[in-house]
SELUM-163031 format. One record per residue (C-alpha): x, y, z; residue in one letter; residue number from 1. Coordinates in Angstrom, 3 decimals. Layout:
# SELUM-163031
+----------+----------+----------+-----+-----+
:       c1 :       c2 :       c3 : res :   n :
+----------+----------+----------+-----+-----+
:        X :        Y :        Z :   a : NUM :
...
+----------+----------+----------+-----+-----+
# end
This chain:
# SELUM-163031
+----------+----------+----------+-----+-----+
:       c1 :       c2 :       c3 : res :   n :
+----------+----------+----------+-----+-----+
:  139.079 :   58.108 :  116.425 :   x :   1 :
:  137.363 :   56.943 :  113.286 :   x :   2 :
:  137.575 :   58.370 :  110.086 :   x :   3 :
:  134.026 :   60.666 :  109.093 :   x :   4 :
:  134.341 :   59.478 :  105.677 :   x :   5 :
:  132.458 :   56.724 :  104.522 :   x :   6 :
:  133.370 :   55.368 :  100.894 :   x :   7 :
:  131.372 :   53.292 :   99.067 :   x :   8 :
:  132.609 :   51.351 :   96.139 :   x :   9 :
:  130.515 :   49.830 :   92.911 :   x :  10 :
:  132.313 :   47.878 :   90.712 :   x :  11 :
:  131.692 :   47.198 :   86.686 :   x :  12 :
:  133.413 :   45.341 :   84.362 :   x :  13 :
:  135.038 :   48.126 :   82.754 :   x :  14 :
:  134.965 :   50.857 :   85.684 :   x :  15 :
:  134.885 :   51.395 :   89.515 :   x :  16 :
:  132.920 :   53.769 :   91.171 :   x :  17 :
:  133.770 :   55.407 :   93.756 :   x :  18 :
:  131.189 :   57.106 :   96.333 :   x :  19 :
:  132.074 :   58.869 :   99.470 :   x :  20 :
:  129.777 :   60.856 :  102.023 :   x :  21 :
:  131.362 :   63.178 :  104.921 :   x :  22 :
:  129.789 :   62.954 :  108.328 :   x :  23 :
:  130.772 :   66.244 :  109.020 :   x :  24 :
:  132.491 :   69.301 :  107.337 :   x :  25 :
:  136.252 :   67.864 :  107.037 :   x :  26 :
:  139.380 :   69.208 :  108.467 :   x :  27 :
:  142.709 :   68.496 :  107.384 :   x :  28 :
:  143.958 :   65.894 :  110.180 :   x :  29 :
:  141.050 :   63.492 :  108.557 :   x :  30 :
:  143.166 :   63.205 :  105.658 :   x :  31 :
:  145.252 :   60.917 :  108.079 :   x :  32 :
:  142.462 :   58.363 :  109.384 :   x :  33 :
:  140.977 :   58.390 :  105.850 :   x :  34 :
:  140.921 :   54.637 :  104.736 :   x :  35 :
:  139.723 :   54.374 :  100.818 :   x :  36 :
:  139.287 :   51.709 :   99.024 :   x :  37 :
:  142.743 :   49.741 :   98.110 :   x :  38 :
:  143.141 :   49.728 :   94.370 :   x :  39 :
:  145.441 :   46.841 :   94.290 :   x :  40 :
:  144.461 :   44.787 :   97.007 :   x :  41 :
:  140.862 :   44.658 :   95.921 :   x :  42 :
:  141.409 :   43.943 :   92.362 :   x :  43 :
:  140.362 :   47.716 :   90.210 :   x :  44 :
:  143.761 :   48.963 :   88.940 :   x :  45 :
:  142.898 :   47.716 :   85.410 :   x :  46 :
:  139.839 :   49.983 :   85.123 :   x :  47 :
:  138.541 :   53.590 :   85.102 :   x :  48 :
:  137.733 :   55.150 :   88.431 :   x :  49 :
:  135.012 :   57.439 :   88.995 :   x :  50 :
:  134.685 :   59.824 :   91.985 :   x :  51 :
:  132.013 :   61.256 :   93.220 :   x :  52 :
:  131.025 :   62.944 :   96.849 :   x :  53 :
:  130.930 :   66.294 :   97.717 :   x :  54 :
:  134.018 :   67.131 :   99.646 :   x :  55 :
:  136.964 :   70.100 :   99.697 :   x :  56 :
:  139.190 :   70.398 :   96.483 :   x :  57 :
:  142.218 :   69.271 :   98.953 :   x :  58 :
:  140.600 :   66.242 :   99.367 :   x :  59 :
:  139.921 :   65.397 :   95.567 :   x :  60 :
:  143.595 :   66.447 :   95.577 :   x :  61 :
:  144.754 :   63.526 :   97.904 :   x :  62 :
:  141.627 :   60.790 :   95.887 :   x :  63 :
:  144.078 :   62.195 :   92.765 :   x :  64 :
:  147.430 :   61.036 :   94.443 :   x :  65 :
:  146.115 :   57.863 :   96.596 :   x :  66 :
:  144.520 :   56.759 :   93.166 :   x :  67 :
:  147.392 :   56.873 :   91.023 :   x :  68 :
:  147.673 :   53.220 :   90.019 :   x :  69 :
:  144.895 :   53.147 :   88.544 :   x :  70 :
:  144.115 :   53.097 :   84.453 :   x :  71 :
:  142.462 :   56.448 :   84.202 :   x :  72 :
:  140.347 :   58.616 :   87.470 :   x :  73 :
:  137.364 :   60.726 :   86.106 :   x :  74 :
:  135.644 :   62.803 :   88.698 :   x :  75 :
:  131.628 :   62.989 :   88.776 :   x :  76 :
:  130.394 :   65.957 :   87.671 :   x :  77 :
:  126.168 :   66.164 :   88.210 :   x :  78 :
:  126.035 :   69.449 :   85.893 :   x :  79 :
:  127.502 :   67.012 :   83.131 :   x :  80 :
:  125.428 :   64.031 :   83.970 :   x :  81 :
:  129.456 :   62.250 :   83.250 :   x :  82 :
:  132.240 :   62.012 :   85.022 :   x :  83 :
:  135.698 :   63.987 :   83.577 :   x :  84 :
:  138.570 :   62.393 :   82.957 :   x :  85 :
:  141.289 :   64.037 :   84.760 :   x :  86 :
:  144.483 :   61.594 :   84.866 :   x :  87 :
:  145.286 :   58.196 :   82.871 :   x :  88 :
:  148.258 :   56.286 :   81.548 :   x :  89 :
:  146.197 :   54.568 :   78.724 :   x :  90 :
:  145.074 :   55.907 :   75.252 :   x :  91 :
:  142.055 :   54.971 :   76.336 :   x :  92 :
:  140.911 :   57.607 :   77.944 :   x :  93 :
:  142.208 :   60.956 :   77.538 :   x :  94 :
:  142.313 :   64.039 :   80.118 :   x :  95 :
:  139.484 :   66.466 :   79.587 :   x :  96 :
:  137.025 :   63.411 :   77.992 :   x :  97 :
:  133.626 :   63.309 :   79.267 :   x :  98 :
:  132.619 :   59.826 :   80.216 :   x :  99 :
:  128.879 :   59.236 :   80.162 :   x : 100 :
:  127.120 :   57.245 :   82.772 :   x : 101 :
+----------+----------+----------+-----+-----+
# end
């Protein structure tokens, strides 16, 4: 069965962005044939991450968690025209900053 998420990933010297779109409303067994972007493998742990997609809460939840190795995750917020920073482990970003795109 494939996965009805389809991510989409743009990547900057100094961030990654992250896009995903939903083929249909999800449930939570998708959460198992998800397949996001590898932060490691493909080379983006050094930098800021930036969500964005419309999706359920629990599924920014498990972005959160599968994103953890990265330097800081900001999710996309259109009302803000920025993304919010809400996790890092460098002084370079703090929780609650509004990064401007």
């Amino acid at each position: 069965m494939n996965s009805p998420i389809k991510f989409s990933l743009n990547l900057k010297e100094d961030r990654a962005i992250l896009e995903f779109e939903l083929a249909r409303p999800l449930v939570p067994h998708d959460l198992k044939l998800a397949t996001p972007p590898d932060p490691v493998k493909m080379g983006f742990a050094d930098r800021l991450l930036i969500i964005s997609g419309r999706g359920p809460i629990w599924f920014y939840g498990y972005l959160l968690e599968y994103y953890h190795p990265v330097k800081a995750v900001a999710f996309y917020d259109p009302r803000l025209n920025g993304a919010v920073v809400v996790a890092s482990h460098t002084p370079e970003y703090e929780v609650g900053e509004l990064v401007k795109l």
